[in-house]
N, C-alpha and C positions, 0 to 999 in steps of 0.2 A: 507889556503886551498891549498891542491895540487895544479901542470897545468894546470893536464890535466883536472879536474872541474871546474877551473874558467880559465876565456881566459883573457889573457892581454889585455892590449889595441889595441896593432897592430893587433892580430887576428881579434878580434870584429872588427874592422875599416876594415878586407879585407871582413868580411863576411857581413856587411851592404851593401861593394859594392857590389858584387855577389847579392845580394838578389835585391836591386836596379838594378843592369842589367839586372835580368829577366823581372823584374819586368817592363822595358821600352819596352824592347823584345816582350811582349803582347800584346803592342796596336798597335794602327794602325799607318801607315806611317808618317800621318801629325802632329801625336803627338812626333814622336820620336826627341832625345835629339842631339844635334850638335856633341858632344864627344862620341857617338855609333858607330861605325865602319859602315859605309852602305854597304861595302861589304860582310858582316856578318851577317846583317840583310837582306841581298838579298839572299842571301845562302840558310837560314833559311824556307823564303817564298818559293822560289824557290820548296825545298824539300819537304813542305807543299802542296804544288800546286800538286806535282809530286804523292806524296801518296792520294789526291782526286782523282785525274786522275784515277788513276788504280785501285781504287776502285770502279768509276762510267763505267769505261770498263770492268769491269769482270759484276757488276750488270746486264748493258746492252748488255752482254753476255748472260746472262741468258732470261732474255726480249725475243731478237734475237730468242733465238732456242726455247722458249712456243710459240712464233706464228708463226714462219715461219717452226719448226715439227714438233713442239709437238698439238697443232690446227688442221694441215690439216691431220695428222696422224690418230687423235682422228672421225674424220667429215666422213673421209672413214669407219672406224670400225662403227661407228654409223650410217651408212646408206646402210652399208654392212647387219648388224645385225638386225636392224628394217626397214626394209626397205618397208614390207609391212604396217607396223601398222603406220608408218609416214606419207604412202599416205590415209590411212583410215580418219588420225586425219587432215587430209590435208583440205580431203572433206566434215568432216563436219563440219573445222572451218566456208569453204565457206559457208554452207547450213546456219549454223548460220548468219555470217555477213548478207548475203542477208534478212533474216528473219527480222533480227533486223532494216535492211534499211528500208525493206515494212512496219514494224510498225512504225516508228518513222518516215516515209511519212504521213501514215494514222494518225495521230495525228498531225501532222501539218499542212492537209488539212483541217482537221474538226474544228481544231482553227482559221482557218484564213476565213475559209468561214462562220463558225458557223452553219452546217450542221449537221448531225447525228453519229455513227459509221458505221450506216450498209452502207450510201451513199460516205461517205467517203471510206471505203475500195473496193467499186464498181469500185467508176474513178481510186484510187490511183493502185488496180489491176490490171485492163484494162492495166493501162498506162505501168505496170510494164512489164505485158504477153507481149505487143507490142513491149518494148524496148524503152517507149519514156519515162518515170520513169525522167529521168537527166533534159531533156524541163521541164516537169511538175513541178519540185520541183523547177527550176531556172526561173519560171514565179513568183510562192510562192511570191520569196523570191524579185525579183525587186519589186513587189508592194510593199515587207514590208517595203523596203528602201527609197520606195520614199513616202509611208505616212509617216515614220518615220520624212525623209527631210518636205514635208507639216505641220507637227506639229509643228516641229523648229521651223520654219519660223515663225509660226504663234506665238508661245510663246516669241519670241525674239524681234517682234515688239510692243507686249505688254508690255513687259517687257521695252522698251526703253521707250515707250505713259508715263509712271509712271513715271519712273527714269528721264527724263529729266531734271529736275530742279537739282537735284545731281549729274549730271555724270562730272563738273568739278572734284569735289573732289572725285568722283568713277576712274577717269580717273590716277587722281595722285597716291590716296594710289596703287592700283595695278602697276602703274610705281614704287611706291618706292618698295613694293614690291619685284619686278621682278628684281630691281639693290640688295637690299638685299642678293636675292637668288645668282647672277651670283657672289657677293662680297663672300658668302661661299663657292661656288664652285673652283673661284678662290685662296682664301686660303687653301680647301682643297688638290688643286692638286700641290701648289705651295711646293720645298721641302725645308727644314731644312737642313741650311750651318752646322749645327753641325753636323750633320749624315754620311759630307765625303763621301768617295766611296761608305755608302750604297749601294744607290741609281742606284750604276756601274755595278754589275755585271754580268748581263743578257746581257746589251751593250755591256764592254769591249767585254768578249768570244764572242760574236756573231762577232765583228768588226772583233777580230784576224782568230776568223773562217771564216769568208766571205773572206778576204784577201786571204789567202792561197788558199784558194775553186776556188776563178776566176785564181788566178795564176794557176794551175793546168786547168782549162779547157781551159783557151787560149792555152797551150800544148796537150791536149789529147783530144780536140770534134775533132768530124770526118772532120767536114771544115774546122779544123786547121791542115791539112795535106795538104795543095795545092795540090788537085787533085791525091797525092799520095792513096793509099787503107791502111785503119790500119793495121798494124802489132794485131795479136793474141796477143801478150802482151801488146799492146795500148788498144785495146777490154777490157781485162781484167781488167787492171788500170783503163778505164773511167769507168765498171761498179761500179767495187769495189768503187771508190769516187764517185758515185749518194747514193749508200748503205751507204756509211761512212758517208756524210752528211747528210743522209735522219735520222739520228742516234747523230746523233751531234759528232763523235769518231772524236776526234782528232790527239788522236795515230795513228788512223789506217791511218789518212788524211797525217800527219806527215809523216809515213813511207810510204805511197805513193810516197810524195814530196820527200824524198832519191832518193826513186827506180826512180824517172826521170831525175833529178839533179844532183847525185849525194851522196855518203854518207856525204860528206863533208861541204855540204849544209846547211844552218839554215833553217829552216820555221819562228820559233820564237826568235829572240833573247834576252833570258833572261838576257843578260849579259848589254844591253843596256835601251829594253824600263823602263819607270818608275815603283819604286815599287809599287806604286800605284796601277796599271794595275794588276800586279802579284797577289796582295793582293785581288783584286774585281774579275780576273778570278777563284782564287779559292775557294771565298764565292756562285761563282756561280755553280761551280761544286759540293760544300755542299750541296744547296741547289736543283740541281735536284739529286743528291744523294738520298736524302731525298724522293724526290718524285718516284723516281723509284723505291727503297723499297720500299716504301708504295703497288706501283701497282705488287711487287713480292708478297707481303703477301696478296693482295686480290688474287691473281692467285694461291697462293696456296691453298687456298682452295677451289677447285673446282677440280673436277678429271682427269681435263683437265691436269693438272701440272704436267713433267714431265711423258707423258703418254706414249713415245715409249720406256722409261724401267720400267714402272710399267706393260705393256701389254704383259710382256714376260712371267709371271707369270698368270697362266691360275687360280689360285683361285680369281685374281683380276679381270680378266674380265668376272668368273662367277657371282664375287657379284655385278660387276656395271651393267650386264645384268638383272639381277635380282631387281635392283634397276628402273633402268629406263624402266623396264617392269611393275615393280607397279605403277610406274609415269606416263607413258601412258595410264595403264587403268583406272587409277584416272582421267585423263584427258579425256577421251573418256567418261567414266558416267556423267560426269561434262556437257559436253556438251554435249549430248545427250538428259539429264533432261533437260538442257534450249531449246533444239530444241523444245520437246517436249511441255514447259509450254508458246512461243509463237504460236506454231500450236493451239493450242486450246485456246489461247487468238483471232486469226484470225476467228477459227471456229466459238465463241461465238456471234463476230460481226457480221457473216453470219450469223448468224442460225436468226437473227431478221427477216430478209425476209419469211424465212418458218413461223414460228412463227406469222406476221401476215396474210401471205395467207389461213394459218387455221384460224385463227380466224375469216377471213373475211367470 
């Protein structure tokens, strides 16, 4: 057979290696092989770390400007635009809630005293019209707790008059028991030596980031000026790093820590700490990667997303007007019918009083 079809031996023997150095390249730090260059393999990490980075900074880019413009942007235009019908749906959430208060008093008076509907809604009304409604229903409710407490009691010394003769061995099983459960709990929280950095990297990133965060304010809080007054550019530094942290952005913490120190400066030096570290801060950056997606694709759908350049467009804010007008008056007959069907569950328990003054 030709060569270039079949590979000699020396070929095959370079391409087994190649395929075995990726192949060590993959895993994790504590597995890698003594003859791997570890400078090569820090490189690697390194750059890996570097490209989650800035993929969870543009993410949280996005984040950033849906609530802090696109939100309060949306919240004006919606109370600009409805502004009547939100205080309508306002008043008669309240008329509702309060309705619903005075029935669910009036059924809890008449359970607990075992009275009527019509005398039940008499005091629980009184009490409502007066303002003393809150006394009234927090009398209810200590009696109910302390018969609850008298019943206890009373079942529990019964309960011991019988069991006496058994409560050694009641006493034990619920001891073993109770060592059983703290013996799974503690296996469950305890972690797996195979798992490695797992278990890091939420700690590592938070450790590196905390680190830098206090360096940085022992320079830039305002009592770290001995009595000096901040510079307009210390202003802007400390706020931007309360934002940068409140954010988790590294980068932008990073370039902070330049603009104070200098360009020249480390914040982190990848060149020294362990691979280890490198390897768990960017399993942790995957993973709120992950999570921050997740909460971009629920925000995109809502028309909230991106709303101060969908709103320059006047056919979109006739159709989300037109939307959330039918969603209001949906809302308004909705309640409305319920105001309506407890008024006359009220009236029915009144009308007993009429009801029997004719008859009498």
């Amino acid at each position: 057979m030709p060569r270039w079809v079949r590979m000699d031996e020396s070929d095959e023997k370079d391409a087994m290696k190649k395929r075995r150095i990726i192949r060590e390249l993959s895993v994790g730090p504590s597995e890698l092989k003594p003859h791997i260059d570890p400078d090569s393999v820090r490189k690697i990490h390194i750059k890996a770390y570097k490209v989650q980075l800035s993929g969870l900074n543009k993410a949280n880019e996005k984040m950033r400007h849906y609530l802090e413009v696109d939100q309060p942007a949306f919240s004006l235009w919606w109370q600009k635009a409805f502004n009547a019908e939100l205080l309508e749906h306002i008043d008669l959430e309240k008329t509702y809630n309060d309705l619903q208060l005075l029935i669910d008093s009036i059924e809890q008076y008449r359970m607990h005293y075992g009275v009527t509907y019509l005398e039940a809604s008499t005091v629980v009304s009184k009490a409502h019209a007066e303002g003393k409604l809150g006394d009234l229903m927090r009398k209810i409710f200590e009696e109910i707790d302390a018969l609850r407490k008298k019943v206890a009691g009373h079942s529990r010394r019964q309960t011991q008059s019988h069991t006496k003769a058994s409560e050694p061995e009641d006493f034990f099983q619920s001891l073993f028991e109770d060592l059983n459960e703290e013996r799974d709990e503690d296996r469950s929280d305890r972690r797996d030596p195979r798992r490695g950095s797992r278990e890091l990297p939420e700690d590592k990133t938070d450790d590196y980031l905390k680190k830098i965060y206090k360096d940085l304010v022992r320079q830039l809080h305002p009592d770290a000026t001995s009595g000096r007054e901040q510079t307009l550019e210390e202003k802007s530094l400390w706020h931007e790093l309360q934002n940068a942290y409140e954010w988790r952005d590294m980068e932008r913490i990073e370039k902070i820590f330049h603009a104070v120190n200098g360009k020249g400066a480390i914040a982190i030096d990848f060149l020294t700490i362990p691979i280890g570290d490198i390897v768990a801060m960017r399993e942790s950056l995957e993973k709120n990667l992950k999570s921050v997606n997740k909460s971009i694709r629920d925000a995109k759908k809502a028309p909230v997303w991106d709303f101060t350049q969908k709103s320059k467009k006047r056919s979109f804010l006739k159709y989300l007007s037109q939307t959330f007008q039918e969603e209001l008056e949906e809302q308004t007959m909705m309640y409305e019918t319920r105001i309506d069907v407890l008024r006359e569950q009220l009236e029915k328990w009144r009308s007993d009083r009429k009801t029997r003054r004719k008859s009498k």
